[in-house]
C-alpha positions as CSV (number, residue, x, y, z in Angstrom):
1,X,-8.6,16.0,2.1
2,X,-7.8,19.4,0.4
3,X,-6.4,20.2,-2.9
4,X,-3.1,21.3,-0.7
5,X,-2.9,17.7,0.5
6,X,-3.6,15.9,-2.6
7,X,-0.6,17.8,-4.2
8,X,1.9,16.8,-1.2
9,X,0.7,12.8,-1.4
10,X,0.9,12.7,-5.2
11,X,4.3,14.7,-5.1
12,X,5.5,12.3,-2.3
13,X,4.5,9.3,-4.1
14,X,6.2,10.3,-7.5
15,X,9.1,10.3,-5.8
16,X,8.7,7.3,-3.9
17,X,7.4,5.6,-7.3
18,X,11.1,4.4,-8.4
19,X,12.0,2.5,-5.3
20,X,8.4,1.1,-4.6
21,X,9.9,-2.3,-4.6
22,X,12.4,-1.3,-1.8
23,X,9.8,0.7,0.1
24,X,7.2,-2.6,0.6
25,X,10.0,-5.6,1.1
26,X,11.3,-2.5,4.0
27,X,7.6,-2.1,5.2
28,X,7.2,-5.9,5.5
29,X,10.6,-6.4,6.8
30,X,10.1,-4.1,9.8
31,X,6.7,-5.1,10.9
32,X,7.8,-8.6,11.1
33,X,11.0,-7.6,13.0
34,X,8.5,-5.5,15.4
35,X,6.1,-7.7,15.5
36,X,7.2,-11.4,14.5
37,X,3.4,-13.0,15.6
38,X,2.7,-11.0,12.1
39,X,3.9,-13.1,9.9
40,X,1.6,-16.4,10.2
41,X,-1.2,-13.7,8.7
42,X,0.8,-13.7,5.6
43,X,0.4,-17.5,4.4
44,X,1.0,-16.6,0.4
45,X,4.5,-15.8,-1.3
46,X,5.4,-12.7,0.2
47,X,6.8,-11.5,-3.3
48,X,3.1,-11.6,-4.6
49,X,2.1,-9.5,-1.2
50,X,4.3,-6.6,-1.5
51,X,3.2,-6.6,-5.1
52,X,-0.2,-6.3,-3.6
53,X,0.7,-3.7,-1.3
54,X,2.2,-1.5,-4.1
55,X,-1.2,-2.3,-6.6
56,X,-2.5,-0.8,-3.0
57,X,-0.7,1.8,-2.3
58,X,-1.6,3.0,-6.1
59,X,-4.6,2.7,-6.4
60,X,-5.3,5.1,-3.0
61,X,-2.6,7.7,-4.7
62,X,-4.2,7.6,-8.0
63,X,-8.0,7.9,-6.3
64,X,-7.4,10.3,-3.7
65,X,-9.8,13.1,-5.7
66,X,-12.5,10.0,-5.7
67,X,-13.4,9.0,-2.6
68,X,-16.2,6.9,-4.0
69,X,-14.0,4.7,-6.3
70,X,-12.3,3.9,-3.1
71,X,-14.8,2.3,-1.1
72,X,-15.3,-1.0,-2.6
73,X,-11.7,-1.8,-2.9
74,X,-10.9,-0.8,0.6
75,X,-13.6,-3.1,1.6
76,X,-12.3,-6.1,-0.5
77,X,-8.3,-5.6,0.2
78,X,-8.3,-8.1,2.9
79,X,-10.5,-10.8,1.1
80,X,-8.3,-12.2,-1.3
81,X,-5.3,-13.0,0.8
């Protein structure tokens, strides 16, 4: 990823920052309604996933310049659901 990109994703995600909240319950809200057989992989409180997701979504954003940090997490994400 180029410098040029970095700048849009961290500049994207600034914005986005305030209404994070909004943003995950939405992204949750239309898989399910796209794809209902989705929801039985989410056994847990739902409130504790999006917070999950947003940690997530973070963590990439804040890492983008450090691929390497990246690589362990990534691998992990799904193992504690």
């Amino acid at each position: 990823m180029n410098s040029q990109s970095v700048g849009r994703v961290l500049e994207s995600y600034s914005r986005l920052v305030p209404r994070i909240d909004d943003m995950v319950a939405g992204f949750y809200a239309r898989l399910f309604a796209a794809a209902p057989e989705t929801r039985a992989l989410f056994k847990h409180d739902m409130a504790n996933q999006r917070q999950h997701l947003a940690a997530t979504l973070a963590l990439l954003v804040r890492n983008l310049t450090f691929k390497d940090v990246l690589v362990e997490p990534l691998m992990n994400w799904g193992c504690n659901t």
